[in-house]
KOLVEXMAR-979662 format. One record per residue (C-alpha): residue number from 0; residue in one letter; z, y, x. Coordinates in steps of 0.02 Angstrom, whole numbers, plus 50000, padded with zeros to 5 digits. Layout:
+-----+-----+-------+-------+-------+
:   n : res :    c3 :    c2 :    c1 :
+-----+-----+-------+-------+-------+
: NUM :   A :     Z :     Y :     X :
...
+-----+-----+-------+-------+-------+
//
This chain:
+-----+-----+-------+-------+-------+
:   n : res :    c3 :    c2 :    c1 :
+-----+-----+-------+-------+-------+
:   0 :   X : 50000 : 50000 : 50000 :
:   1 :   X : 50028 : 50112 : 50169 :
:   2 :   X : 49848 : 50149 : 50190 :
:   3 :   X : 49826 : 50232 : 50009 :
:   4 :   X : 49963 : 50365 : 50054 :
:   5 :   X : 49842 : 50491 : 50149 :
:   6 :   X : 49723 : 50489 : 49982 :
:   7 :   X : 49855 : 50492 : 49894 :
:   8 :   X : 49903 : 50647 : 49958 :
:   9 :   X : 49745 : 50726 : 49978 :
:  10 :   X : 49743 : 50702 : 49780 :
:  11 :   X : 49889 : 50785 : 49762 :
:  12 :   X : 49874 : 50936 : 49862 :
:  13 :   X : 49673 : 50980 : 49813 :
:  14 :   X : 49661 : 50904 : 49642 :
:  15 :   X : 49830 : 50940 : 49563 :
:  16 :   X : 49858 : 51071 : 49677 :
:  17 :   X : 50044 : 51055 : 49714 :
:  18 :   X : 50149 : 51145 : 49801 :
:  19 :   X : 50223 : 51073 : 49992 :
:  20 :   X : 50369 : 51067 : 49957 :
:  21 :   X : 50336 : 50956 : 49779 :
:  22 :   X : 50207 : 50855 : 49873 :
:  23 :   X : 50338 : 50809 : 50012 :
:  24 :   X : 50454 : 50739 : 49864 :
:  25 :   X : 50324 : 50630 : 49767 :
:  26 :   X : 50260 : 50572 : 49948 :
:  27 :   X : 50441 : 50518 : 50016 :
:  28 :   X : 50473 : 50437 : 49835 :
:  29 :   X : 50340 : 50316 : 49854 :
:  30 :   X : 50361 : 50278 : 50026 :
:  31 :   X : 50550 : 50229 : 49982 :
:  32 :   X : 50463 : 50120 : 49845 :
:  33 :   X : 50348 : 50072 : 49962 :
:  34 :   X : 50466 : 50003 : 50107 :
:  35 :   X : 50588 : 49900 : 49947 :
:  36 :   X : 50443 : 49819 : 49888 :
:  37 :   X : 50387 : 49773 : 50082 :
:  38 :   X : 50560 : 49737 : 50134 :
:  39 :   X : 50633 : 49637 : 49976 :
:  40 :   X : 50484 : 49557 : 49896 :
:  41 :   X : 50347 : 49556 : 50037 :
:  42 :   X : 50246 : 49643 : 49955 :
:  43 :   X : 50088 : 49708 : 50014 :
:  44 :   X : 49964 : 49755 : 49887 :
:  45 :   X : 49967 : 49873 : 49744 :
:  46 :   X : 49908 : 49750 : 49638 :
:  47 :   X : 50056 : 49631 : 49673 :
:  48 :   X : 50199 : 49756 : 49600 :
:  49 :   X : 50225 : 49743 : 49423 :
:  50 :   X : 50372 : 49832 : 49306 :
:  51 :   X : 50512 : 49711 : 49350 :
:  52 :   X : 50498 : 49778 : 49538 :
:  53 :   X : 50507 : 49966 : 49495 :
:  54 :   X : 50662 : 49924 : 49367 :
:  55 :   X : 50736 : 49830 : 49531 :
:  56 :   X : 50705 : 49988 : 49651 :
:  57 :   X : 50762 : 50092 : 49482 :
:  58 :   X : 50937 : 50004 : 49500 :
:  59 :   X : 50957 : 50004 : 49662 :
:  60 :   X : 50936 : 50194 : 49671 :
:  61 :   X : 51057 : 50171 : 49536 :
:  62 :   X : 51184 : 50076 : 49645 :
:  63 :   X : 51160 : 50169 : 49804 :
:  64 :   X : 51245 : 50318 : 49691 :
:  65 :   X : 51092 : 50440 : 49655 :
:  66 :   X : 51093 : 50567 : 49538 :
:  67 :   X : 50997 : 50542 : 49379 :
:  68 :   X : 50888 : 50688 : 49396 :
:  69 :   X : 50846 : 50604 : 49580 :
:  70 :   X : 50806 : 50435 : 49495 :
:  71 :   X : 50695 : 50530 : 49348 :
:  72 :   X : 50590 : 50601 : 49474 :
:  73 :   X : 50573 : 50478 : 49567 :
:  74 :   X : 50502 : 50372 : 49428 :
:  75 :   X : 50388 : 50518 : 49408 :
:  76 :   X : 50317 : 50499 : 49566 :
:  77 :   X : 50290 : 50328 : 49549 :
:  78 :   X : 50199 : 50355 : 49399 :
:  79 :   X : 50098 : 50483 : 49451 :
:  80 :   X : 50073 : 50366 : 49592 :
:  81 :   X : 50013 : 50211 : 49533 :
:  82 :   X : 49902 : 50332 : 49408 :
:  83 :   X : 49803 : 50393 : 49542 :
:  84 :   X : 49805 : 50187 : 49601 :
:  85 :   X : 49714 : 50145 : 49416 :
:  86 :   X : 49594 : 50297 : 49419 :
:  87 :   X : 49538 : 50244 : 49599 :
:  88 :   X : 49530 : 50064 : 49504 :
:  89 :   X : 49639 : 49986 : 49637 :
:  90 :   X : 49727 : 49930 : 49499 :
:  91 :   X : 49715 : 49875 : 49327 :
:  92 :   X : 49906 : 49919 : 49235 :
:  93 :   X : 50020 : 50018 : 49280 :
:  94 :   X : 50186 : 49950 : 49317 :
:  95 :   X : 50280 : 50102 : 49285 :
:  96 :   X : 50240 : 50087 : 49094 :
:  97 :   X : 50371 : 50092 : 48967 :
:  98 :   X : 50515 : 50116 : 49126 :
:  99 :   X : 50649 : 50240 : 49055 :
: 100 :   X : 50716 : 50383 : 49156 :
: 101 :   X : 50889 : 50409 : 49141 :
: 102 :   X : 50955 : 50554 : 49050 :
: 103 :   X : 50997 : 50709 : 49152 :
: 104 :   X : 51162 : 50737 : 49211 :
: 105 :   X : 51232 : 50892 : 49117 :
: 106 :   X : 51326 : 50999 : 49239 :
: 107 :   X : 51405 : 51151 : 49189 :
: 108 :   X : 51319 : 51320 : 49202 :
: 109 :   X : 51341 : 51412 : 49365 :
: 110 :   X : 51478 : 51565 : 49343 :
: 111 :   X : 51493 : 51696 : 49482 :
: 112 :   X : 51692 : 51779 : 49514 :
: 113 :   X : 51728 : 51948 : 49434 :
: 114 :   X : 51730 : 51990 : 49615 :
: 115 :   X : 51554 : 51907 : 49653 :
: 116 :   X : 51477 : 51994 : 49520 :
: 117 :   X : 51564 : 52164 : 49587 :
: 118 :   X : 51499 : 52114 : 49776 :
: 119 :   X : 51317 : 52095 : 49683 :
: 120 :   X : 51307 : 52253 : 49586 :
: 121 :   X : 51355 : 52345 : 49733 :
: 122 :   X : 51221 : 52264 : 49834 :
: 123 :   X : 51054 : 52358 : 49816 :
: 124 :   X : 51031 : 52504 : 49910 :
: 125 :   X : 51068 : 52653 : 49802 :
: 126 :   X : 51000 : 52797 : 49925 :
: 127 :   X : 50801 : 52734 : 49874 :
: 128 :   X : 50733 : 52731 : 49698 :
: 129 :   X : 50699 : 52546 : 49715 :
: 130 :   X : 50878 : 52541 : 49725 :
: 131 :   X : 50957 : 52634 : 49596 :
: 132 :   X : 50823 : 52527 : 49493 :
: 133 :   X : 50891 : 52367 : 49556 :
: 134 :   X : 51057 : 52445 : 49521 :
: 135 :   X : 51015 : 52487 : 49352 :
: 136 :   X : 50933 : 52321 : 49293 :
: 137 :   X : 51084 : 52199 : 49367 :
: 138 :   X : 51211 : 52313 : 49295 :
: 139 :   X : 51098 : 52300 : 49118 :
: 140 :   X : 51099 : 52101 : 49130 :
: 141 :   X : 51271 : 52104 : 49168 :
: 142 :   X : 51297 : 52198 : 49037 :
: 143 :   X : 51210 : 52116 : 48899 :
: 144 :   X : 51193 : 51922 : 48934 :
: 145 :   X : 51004 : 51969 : 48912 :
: 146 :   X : 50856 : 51841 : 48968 :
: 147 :   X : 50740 : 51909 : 49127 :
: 148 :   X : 50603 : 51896 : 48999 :
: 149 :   X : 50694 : 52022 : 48876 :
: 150 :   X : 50744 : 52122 : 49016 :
: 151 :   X : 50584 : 52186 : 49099 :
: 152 :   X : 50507 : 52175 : 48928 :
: 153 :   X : 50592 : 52321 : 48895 :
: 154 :   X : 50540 : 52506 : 48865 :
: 155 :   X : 50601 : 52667 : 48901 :
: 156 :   X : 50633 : 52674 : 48700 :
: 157 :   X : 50737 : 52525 : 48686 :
: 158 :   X : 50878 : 52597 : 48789 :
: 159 :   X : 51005 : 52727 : 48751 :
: 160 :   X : 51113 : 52763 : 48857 :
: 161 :   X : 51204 : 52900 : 48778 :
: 162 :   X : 51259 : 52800 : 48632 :
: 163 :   X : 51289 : 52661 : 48731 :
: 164 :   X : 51171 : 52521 : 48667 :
: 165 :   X : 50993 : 52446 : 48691 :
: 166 :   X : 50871 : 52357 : 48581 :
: 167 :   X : 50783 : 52200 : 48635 :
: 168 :   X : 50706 : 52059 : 48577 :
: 169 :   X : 50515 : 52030 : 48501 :
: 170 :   X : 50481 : 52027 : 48307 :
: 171 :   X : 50592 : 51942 : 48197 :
: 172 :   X : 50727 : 51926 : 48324 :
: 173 :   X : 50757 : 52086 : 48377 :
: 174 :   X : 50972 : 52139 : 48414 :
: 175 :   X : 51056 : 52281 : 48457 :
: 176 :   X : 51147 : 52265 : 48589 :
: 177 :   X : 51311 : 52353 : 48651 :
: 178 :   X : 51324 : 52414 : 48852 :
: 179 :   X : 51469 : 52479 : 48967 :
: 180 :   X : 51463 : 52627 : 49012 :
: 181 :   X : 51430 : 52555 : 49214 :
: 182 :   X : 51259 : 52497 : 49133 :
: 183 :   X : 51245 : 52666 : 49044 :
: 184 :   X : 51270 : 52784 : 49184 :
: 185 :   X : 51150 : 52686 : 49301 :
: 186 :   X : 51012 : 52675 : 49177 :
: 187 :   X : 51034 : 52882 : 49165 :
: 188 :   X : 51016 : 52899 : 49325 :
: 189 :   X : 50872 : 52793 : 49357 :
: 190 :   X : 50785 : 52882 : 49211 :
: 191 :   X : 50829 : 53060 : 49240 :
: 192 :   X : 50776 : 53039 : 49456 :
: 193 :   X : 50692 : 52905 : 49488 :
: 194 :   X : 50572 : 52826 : 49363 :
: 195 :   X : 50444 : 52963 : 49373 :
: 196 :   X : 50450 : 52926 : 49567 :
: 197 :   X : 50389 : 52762 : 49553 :
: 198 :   X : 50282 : 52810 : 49415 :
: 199 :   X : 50177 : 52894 : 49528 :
: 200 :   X : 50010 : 52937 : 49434 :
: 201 :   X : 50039 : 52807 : 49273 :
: 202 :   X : 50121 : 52930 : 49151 :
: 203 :   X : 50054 : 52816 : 49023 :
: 204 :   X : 50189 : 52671 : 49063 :
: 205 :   X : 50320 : 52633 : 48937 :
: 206 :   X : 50400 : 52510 : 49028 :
: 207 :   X : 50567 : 52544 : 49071 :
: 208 :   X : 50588 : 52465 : 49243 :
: 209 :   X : 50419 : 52490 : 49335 :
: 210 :   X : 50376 : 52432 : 49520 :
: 211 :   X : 50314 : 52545 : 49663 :
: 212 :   X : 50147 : 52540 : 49597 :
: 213 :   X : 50196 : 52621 : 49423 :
: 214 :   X : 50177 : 52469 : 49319 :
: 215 :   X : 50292 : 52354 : 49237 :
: 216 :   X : 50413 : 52260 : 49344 :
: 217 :   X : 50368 : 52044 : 49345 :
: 218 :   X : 50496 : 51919 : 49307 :
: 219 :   X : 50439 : 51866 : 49504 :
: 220 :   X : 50476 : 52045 : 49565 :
: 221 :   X : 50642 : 52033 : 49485 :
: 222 :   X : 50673 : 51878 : 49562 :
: 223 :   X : 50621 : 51937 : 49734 :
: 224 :   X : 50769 : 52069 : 49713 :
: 225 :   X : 50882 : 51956 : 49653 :
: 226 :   X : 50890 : 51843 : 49804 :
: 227 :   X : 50884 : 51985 : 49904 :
: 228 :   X : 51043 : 52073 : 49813 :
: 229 :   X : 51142 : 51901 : 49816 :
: 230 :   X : 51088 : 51897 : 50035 :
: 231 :   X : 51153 : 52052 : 50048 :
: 232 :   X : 51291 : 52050 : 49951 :
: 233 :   X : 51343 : 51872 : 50040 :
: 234 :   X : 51342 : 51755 : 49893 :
: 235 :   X : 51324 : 51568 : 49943 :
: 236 :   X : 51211 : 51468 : 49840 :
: 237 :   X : 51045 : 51494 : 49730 :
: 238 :   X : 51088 : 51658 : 49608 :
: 239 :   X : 50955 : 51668 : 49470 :
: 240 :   X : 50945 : 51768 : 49306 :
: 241 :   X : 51022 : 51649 : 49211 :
: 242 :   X : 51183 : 51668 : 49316 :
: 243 :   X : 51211 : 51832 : 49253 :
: 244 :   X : 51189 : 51785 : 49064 :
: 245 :   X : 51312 : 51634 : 49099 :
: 246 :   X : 51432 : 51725 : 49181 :
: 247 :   X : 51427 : 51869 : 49062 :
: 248 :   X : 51472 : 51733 : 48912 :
: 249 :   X : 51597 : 51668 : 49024 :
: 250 :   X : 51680 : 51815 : 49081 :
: 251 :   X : 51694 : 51892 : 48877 :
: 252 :   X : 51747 : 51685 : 48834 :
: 253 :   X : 51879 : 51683 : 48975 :
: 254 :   X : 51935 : 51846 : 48901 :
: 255 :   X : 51976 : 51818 : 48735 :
: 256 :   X : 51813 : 51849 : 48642 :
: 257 :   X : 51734 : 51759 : 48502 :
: 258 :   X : 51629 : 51626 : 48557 :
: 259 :   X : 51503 : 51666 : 48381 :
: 260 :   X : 51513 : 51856 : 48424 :
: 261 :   X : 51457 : 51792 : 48619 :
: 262 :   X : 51319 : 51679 : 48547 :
: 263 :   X : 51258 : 51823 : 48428 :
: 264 :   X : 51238 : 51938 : 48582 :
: 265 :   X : 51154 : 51807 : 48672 :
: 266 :   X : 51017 : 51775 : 48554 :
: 267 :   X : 51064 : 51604 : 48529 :
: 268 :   X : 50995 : 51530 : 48371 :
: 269 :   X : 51092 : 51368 : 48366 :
: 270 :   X : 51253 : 51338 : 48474 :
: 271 :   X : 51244 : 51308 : 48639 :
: 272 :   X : 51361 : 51429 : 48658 :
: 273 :   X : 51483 : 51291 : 48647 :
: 274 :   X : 51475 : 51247 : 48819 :
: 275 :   X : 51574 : 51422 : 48861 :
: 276 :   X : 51740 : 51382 : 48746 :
: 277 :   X : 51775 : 51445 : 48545 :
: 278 :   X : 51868 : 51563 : 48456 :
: 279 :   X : 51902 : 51656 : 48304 :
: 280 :   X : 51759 : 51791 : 48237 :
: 281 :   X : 51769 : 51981 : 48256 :
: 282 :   X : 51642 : 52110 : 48262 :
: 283 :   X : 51511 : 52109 : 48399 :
: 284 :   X : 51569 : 52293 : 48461 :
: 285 :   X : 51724 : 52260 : 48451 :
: 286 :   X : 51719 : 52108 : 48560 :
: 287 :   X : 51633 : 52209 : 48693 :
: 288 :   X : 51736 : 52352 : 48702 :
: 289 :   X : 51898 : 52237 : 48709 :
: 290 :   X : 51848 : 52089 : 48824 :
: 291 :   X : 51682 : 52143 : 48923 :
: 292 :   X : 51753 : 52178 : 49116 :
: 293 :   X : 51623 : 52305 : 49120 :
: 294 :   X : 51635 : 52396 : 48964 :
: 295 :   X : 51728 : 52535 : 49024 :
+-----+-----+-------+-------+-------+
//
């Protein structure tokens, strides 16, 4: 099976086009395969493995102690795999078929320190434009609990900072949203000095948060100054948007606050806000105001 590893690959890379670092993976998954089937069943042809052998290697990755989400990829690679073995018509069944994947491990949702999220906010550098921006958009997600996708979907309409609120959300699931008055002095400050700097010449824009080109910040620029605000600020770990929103609901949960009233701010439709504790209902402003670190 070796010697169908290099076309293997080649398929990979030019006709799915994956990324290295993915390719790597599904290329060291097989080869594990690859060297049980050699080792523990002599095994030397594609043709020779059927579904009992991957369900062996399945439970032995199982016994060796490997997470579930390692043992569902791996039978993903396999798959994809022994796929690209049938297509080539090396083979004629694929001996991955009908092989469950175990069910992801649920972990709980990563929750930065009071202090962490102090270190963060504090991060960008607030003598440039960029970084009373960056200022302005972790205090607002902070703030609000708000997705990445709601936050540099916003205009310069949807916030008011005066009053103390924002409006977000598309059609049909649109909430007003409460903010500290942290959130409310950055987003002043970025409006009333720096916007219009890195507007340059597109007057036109209505986005609220708008990259040195003019034009509406990506959910990948926002990322990129994210990492760089959790480096700088000396965070260990992997920070993403969706650290912010959990620790927000953790931070108001761990406080006191309604776990409904959280899940309202949120957007959450169902309840998954669950997973962050439950208490008694009260009014969405006045859970803010009381248990929000930042409100004040």
């Amino acid at each position: 099976m070796k010697q169908t590893i290099h076309a293997y690959a080649i398929y990979l890379e030019e006709d799915k086009g994956m990324s290295s670092s993915t390719l790597e993976s599904y290329l060291r998954d097989v080869d594990k395969f690859i060297e049980f089937a050699e080792k523990e069943y002599d095994i030397r042809d594609a043709g020779q493995v059927r579904r009992t052998h991957v369900i062996l290697f399945v439970g032995k990755l199982k016994q060796s102690g490997r997470a579930n989400a390692t043992i569902a990829r791996s039978i993903v690679s396999l798959r994809s795999y022994f796929h690209f073995l049938m297509r080539r018509g090396d083979i004629l069944q694929d001996p991955t078929f009908d092989v469950e994947a175990p069910k992801a491990d649920k972990t709980p949702p990563q929750v930065l320190t009071i202090d962490e999220i102090e270190l963060l906010l504090n991060a960008p550098d607030t003598r440039s434009p960029q970084g009373i921006r960056d200022r302005a958009m972790l205090e607002l997600l902070y703030a609000t609990g708000i997705r990445v996708s709601e936050l540099i979907a916003l205009d310069v309409r949807d916030v008011q900072p005066s009053m103390k609120f924002i409006r977000c959300g598309g059609a049909g699931k649109e909430r007003i949203l409460p903010i500290g008055a942290p959130a409310a002095h950055w987003i002043d400050v970025y409006l009333d000095e720096k916007r219009s700097r890195l507007l340059k010449a597109s007057l036109d824009e209505q986005a609220l948060f708008v990259n040195v080109s003019g034009r509406r910040l990506t959910r990948q620029g926002f990322w990129k100054l994210l990492k760089k605000a959790a480096v700088d600020a000396g965070i260990p770990g992997e920070i993403t948007p969706h650290t912010l929103r959990h620790s927000f609901a953790a931070h108001l949960i761990a406080s006191g606050a309604d776990t409904r009233a959280v899940q309202d701010m949120l957007g959450h439709v169902e309840q998954p806000g669950q997973q962050y504790g439950n208490h008694g209902r009260k009014t969405m402003k006045e859970i803010y105001e009381t248990h929000h670190p930042r409100a004040k």
